[in-house]
Residue, then its C-alpha position, 0 to 999 in steps of 0.5 A: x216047974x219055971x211058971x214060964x214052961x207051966x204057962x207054955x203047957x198049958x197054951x200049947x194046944x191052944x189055937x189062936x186067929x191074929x188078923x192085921x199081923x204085917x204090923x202093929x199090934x198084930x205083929x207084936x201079939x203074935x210073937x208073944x203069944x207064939x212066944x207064951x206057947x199058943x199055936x198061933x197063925x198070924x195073918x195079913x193082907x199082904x204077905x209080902x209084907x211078911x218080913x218084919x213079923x218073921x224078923x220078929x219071930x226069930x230074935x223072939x226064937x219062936x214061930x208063928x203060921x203066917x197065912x194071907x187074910x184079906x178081910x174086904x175078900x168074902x173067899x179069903x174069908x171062908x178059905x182061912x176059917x176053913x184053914x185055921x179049923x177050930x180056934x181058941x181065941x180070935x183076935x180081930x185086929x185088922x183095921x184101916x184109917x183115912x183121914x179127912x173130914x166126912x165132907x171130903x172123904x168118899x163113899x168108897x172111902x167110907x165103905x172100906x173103912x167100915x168093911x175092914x173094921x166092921x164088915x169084914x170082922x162080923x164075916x170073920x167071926x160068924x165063920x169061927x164062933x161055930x166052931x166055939x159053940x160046939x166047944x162051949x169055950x173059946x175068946x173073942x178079942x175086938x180091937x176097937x179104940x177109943x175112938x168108938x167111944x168118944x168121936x174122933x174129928x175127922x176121921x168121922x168114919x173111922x170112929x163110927x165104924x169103931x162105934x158100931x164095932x163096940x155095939x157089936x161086941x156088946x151084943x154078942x157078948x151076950x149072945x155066946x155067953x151061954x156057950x161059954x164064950x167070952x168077948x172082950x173088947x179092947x179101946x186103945x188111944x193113941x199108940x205109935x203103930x203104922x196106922x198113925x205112921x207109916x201106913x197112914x191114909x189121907x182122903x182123896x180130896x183131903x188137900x182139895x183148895x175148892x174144899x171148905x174144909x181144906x185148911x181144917x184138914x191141914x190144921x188137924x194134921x197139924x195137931x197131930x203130928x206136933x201134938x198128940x202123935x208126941x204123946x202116944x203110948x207104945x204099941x207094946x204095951x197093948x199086946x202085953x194087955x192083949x195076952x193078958x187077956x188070953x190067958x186070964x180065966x176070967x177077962x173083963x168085958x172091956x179094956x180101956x188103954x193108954x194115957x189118953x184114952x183114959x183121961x178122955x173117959x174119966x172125963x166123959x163120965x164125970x160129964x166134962x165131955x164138952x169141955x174135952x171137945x172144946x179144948x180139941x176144937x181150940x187146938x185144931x182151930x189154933x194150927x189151922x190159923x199157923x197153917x193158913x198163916x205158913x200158906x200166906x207167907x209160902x205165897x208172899x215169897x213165891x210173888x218177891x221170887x217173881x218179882x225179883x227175876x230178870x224180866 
């Protein structure tokens, strides 16, 4: 038998909870795992933003159960555990980004940061694992970053929810171990997903002139659109690694993934973090200065412009 249809059979039965599914790696997990024969329910915020997964889903000549989840709603919580019954693996990848300095950003700001990639994902899980232990089996699948385990300047929020998101699968990891139960942890560093793309945030006050921290902020985008977003990995490869670590008999406790993530670690373990830090400050600090330097000369051709016109 093809190793393809032994690994359908044996994934078939399977349930698998995919949160944060309208794009990203959600969406490209599903179709593979659907595609692996998991059973699976792919999940969203906002089903009307269905149609690229179903697309997806088609050319893949697959299926998937695509269900409403909003991880910030504690009933849309209950209502898709109570939905999905017993699941196998859970993969909690539903998370947000808005970028800014800690300065700028809000208390809201803050706190649905750390709803949607913390809060939300403790509530999900506590609902799911009972049905795990009862089994003593199943997959716990966190998608972290490498944010949350480096820093990620500004977007402090973001990287603190990360953090706490690493402690927490840490902790119970050890906590279901007895049940069977594996929970893995996985880090990526900068891949070309919506969250970085299309589906981007930036602060509330984040081109605030009155902010200390204005020029800053527009020099860090800078940075990232010119410099780092070039270099990101592709989506793809995560959710090939995702899968990997559905059907693998024994995960690894966590994944680091992509280029930089990589680099960044090895360097922090060889206890050249500070140097890292200071090679990002240098960059940030250079397109901060071309950025105060493009806000000058946009200033200087709107007063020739002035200047110019009929009195």
């Amino acid at each position: 038998m093809p190793v393809n249809a032994e690994n359908n059979q044996k994934n078939e039965k399977k349930r698998v909870l995919l949160t944060g599914c309208s794009s990203g790696f959600g969406k490209l997990t599903a179709v593979l795992a659907s595609r692996q024969g998991f059973d699976v329910i792919a999940t969203m915020r906002n089903t009307d933003k269905r149609e690229p997964l179903e697309r997806a889903l088609s050319l893949a000549n697959t299926s998937a159960r695509i269900e409403q989840l909003d991880v910030l709603d504690p009933q849309s919580i209950e209502r898709i555990a109570e939905l999905a019954g017993l699941v196998d693996i859970l993969v909690n990848n539903a998370g947000i980004l808005i970028t800014g300095s800690f300065l700028d950003q809000t208390d809201a700001e803050m706190h649905r940061i750390f709803d949607t990639n913390y809060f939300g994902i403790v509530s999900l899980t506590r609902l799911i694992a009972p049905g795990m232990i009862q089994r003593r089996s199943g997959r716990i699948i966190n998608i972290a970053s490498l944010a949350g385990l480096v820093g990620h300047p500004f977007n402090a929020a973001y990287a603190a929810s990360k953090h706490a998101l690493i402690g927490f699968t840490k902790s119970i990891r050890l906590e279901l171990k007895p049940f069977g139960i594996d929970v893995v942890s996985i880090e990526p560093g900068y891949h070309k997903t919506e969250i970085i793309g299309a589906n981007a945030n930036q602060s509330e006050n984040f081109y605030n002139r009155q902010s200390p921290m204005f020029t800053w902020n527009r020099g860090f985008l800078r940075t990232m659109f010119e410099e780092i977003l070039p270099r990101a990995g592709r989506p793809e490869a995560v959710a090939e690694l995702l899968l990997k670590v559905m059907i693998a008999d024994r995960p690894r406790p966590h994944y680091i993934i992509g280029k930089d993530a990589k680099f960044a670690t090895t360097l922090q373990w060889l206890g050249l973090g500070p140097w890292l830090e200071r090679k990002v400050y240098r960059k940030i600090k250079r397109n901060t200065r071309l950025e105060n330097q493009r806000e000058e000369e946009k200033k200087s051709r709107r007063k020739e412009k002035r200047q110019d016109s009929p009195k």
